[in-house]
GURODO-140072 format. One record per residue (C-alpha): residue in three letters; residue number from 1; x, y, z. Coordinates in Angstrom, 2 decimals. Each point is the difference from the previous one (the first is absolute). Layout:
% GURODO-140072
+------+-----+---------+---------+---------+
: code : pos :       u :       v :       w :
+------+-----+---------+---------+---------+
:  ALA : NUM :       X :       Y :       Z :
...
+------+-----+---------+---------+---------+
//
This chain:
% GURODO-140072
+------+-----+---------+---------+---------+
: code : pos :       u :       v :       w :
+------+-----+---------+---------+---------+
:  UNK :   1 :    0.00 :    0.00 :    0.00 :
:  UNK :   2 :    1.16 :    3.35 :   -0.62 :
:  UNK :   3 :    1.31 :    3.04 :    1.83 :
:  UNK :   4 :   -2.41 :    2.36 :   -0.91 :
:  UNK :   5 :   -2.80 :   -2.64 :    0.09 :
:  UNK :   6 :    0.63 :   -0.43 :    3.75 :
:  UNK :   7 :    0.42 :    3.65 :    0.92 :
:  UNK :   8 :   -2.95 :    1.41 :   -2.11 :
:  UNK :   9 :   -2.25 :   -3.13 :   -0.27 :
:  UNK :  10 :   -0.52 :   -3.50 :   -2.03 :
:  UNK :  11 :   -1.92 :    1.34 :   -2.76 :
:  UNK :  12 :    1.69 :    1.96 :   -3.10 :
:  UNK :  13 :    0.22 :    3.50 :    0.62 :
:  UNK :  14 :   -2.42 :    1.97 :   -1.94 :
:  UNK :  15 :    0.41 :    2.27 :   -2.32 :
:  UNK :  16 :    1.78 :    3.45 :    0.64 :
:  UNK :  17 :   -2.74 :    2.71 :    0.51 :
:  UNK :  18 :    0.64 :    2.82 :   -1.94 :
:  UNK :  19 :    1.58 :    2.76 :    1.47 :
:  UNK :  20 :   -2.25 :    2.46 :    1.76 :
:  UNK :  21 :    0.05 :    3.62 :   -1.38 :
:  UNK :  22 :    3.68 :    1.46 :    1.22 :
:  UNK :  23 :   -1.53 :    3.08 :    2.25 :
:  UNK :  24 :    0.94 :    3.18 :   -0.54 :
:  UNK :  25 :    2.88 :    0.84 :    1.71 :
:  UNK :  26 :    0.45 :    2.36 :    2.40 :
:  UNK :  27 :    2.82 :    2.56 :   -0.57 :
:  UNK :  28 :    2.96 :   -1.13 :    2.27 :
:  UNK :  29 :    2.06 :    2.57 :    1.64 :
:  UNK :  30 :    3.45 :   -0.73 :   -1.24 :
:  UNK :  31 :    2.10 :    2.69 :    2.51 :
:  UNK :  32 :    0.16 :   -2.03 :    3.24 :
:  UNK :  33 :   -0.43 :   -3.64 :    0.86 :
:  UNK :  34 :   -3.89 :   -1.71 :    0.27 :
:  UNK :  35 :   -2.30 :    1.59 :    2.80 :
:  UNK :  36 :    0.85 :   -1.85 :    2.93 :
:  UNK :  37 :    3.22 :   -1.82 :   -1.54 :
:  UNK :  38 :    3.67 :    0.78 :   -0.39 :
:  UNK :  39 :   -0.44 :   -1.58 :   -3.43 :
:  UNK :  40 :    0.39 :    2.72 :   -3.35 :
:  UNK :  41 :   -1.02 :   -0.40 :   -3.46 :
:  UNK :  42 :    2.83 :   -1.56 :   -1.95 :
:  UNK :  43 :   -0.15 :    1.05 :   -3.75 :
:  UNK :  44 :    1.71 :   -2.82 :   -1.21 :
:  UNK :  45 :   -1.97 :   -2.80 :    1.96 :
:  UNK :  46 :   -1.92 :   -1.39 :   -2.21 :
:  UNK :  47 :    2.78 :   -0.06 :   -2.68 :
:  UNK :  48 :    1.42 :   -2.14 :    2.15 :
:  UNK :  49 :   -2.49 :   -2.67 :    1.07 :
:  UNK :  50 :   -1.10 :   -0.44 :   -3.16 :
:  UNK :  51 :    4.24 :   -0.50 :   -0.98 :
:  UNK :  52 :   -0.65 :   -2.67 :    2.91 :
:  UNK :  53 :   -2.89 :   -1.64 :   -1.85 :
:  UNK :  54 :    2.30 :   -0.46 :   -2.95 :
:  UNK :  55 :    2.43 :   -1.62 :    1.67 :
:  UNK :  56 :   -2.18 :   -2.28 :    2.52 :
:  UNK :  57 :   -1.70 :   -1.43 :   -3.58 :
:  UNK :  58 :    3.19 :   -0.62 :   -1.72 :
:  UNK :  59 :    1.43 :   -1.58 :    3.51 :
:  UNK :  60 :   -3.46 :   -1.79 :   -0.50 :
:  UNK :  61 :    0.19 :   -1.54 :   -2.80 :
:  UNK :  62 :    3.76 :   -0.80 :    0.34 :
:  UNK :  63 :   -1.69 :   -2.32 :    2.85 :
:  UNK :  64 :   -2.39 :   -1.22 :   -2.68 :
:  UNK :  65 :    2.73 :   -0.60 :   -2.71 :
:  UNK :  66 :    2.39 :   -1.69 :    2.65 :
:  UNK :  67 :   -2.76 :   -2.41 :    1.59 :
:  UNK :  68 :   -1.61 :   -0.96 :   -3.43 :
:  UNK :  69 :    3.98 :   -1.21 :   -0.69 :
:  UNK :  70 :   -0.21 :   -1.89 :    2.91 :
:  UNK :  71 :    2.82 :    1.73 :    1.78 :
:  UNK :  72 :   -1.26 :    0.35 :    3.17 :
:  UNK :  73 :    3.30 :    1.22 :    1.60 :
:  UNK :  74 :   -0.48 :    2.99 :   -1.94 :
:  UNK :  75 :   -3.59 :    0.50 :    0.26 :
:  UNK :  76 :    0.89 :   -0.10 :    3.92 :
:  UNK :  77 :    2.75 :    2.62 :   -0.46 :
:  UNK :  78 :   -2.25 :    2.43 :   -2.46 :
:  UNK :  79 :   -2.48 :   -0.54 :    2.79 :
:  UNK :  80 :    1.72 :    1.14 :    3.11 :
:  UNK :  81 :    0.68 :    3.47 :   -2.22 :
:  UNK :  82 :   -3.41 :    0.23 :   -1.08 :
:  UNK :  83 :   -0.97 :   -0.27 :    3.83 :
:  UNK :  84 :    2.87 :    2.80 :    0.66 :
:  UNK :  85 :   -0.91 :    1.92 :   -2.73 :
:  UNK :  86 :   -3.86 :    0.17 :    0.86 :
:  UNK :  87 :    0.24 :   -0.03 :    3.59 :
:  UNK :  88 :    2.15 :    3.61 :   -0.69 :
:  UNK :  89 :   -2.80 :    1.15 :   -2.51 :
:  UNK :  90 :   -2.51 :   -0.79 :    2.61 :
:  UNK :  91 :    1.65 :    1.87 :    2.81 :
:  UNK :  92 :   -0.01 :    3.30 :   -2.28 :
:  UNK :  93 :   -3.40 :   -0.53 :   -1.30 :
:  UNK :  94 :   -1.62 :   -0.28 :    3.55 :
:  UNK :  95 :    1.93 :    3.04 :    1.22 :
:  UNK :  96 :    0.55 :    1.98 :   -3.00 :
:  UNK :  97 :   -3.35 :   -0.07 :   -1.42 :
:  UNK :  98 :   -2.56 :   -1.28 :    2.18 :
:  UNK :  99 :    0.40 :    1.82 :    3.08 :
:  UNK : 100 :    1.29 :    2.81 :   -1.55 :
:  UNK : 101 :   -3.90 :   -0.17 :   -2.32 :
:  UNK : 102 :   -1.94 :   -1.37 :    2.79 :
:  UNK : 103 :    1.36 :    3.42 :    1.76 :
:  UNK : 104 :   -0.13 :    2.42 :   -3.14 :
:  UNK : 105 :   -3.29 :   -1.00 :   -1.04 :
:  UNK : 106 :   -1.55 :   -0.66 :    3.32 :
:  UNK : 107 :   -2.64 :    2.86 :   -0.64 :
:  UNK : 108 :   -1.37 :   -1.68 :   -3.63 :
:  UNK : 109 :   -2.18 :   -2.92 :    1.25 :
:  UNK : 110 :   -0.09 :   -2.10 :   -3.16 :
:  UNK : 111 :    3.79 :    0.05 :   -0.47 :
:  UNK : 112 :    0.82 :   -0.55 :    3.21 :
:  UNK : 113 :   -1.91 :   -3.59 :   -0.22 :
:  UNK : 114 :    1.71 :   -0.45 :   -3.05 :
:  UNK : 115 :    2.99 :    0.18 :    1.24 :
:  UNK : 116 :   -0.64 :   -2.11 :    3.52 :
:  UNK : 117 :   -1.40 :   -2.78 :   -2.26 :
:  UNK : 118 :    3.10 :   -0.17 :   -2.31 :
:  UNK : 119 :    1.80 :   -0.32 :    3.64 :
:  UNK : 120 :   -1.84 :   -2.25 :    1.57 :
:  UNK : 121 :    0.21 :   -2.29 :   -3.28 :
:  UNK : 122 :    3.34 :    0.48 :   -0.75 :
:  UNK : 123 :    0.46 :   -1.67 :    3.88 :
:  UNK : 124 :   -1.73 :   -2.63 :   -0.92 :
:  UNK : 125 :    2.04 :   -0.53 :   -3.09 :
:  UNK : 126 :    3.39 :    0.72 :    1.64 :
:  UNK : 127 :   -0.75 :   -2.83 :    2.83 :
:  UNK : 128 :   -1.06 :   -2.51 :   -2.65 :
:  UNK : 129 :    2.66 :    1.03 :   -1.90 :
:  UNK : 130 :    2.52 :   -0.54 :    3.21 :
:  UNK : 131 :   -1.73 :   -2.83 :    0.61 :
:  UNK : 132 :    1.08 :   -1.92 :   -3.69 :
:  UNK : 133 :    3.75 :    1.43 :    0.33 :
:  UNK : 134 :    0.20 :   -1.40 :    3.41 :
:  UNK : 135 :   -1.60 :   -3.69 :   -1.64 :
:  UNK : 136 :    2.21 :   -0.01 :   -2.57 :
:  UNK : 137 :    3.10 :    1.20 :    1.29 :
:  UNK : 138 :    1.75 :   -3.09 :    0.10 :
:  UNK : 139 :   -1.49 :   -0.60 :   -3.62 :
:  UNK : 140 :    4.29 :   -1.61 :   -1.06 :
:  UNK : 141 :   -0.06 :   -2.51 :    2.83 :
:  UNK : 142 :   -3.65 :   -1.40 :   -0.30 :
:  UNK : 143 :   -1.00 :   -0.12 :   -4.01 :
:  UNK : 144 :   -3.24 :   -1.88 :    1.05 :
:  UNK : 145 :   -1.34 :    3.06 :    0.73 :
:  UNK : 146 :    1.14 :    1.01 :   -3.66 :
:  UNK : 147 :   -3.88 :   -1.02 :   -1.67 :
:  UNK : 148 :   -1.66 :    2.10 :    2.60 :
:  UNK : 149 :    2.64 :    2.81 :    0.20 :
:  UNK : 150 :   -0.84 :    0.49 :   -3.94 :
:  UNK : 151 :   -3.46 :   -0.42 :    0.08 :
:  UNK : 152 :   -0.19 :    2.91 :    2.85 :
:  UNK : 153 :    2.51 :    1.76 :   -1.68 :
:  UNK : 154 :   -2.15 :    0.41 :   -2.80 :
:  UNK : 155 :   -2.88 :    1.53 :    2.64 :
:  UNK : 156 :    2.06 :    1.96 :    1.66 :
:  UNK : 157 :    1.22 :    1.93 :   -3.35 :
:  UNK : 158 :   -3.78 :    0.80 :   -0.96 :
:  UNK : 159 :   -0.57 :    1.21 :    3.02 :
:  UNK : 160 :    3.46 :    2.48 :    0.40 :
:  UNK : 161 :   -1.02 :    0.88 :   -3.79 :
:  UNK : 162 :   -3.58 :    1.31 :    0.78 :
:  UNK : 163 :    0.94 :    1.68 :    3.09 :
:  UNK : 164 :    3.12 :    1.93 :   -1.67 :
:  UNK : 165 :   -2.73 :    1.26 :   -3.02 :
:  UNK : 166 :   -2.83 :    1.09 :    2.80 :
:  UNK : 167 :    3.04 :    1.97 :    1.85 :
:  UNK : 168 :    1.36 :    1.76 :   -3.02 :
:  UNK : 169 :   -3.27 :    0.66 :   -1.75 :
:  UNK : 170 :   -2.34 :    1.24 :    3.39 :
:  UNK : 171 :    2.62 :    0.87 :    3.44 :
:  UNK : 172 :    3.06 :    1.33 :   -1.76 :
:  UNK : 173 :   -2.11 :    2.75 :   -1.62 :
:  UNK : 174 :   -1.37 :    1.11 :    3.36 :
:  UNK : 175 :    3.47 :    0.33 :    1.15 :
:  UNK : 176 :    0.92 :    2.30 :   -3.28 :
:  UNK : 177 :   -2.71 :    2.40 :   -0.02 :
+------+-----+---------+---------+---------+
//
């Protein structure tokens, strides 16, 4: 059984929902840091996480390319820096931009429950995600687990994939305007 299917139920996930109108944003204040926060707009931000998308998909799909070869030693290795790599993007994500929204836009209703819902999810996904790193860390010394480790590879790429396209195409812009 899967992951995925374990942390978010047996049966196949639905499909996506489309995205709910992106709200109007509410003018941020770029001179000082987020009401309440010592955290300031960073200009560049955005360039950067979605640099960090790039790279987590390629490190993806080396992990793809590597396990489909059957070399599991260096699906292992590519693993262990994808977990570095995303636990880092993570970090700056949750400080960078979500508190410093949830703070900035704390006045505009609608985007503020945007934003707490992409936050709240992206938990979820980040534990499940933790979760399957922490399975298959040990991926070179047991290839057993090789069938499953591809099969919720596979889930686990569709999942990364949707959430990076909701971030760029509905939060990011709040974070811009």
């Amino acid at each position: 059984m899967s992951l995925l299917r374990k942390i978010f139920g047996d049966s196949p996930p639905p499909p996506a929902p489309e995205a709910p109108p992106m709200p109007e944003p509410v003018p941020a204040t770029r001179s000082g840091p987020a009401p309440g926060t010592q955290i300031h707009y960073h200009p560049a931000l955005v360039h950067q996480l979605t640099d960090e998308h790039l790279v987590l998909l390629q490190a993806f799909g080396a992990i793809q390319s590597a396990a489909a070869q059957g070399n599991l030693a260096e699906a292992a290795s590519l693993l262990e820096k994808f977990r570095v790599r995303l636990q880092g993007h993570l970090l700056t994500e949750n400080v960078r931009l979500y508190i410093y929204l949830e703070h900035q836009l704390a006045g505009d209703p609608s985007s503020f429950a945007l934003i707490h819902e992409f936050r709240q999810e992206m938990d979820g996904i980040g534990k499940a995600l933790a979760a399957f790193l922490r399975k298959y860390q040990n991926l070179a010394a047991e290839p057993g687990l090789a069938p499953a480790f591809v099969d919720e590879l596979a889930g686990v790429g569709k999942v990364l994939v949707e959430r990076i396209q909701r971030e760029e195409a509905t939060l990011y812009p709040l974070y811009t305007a």
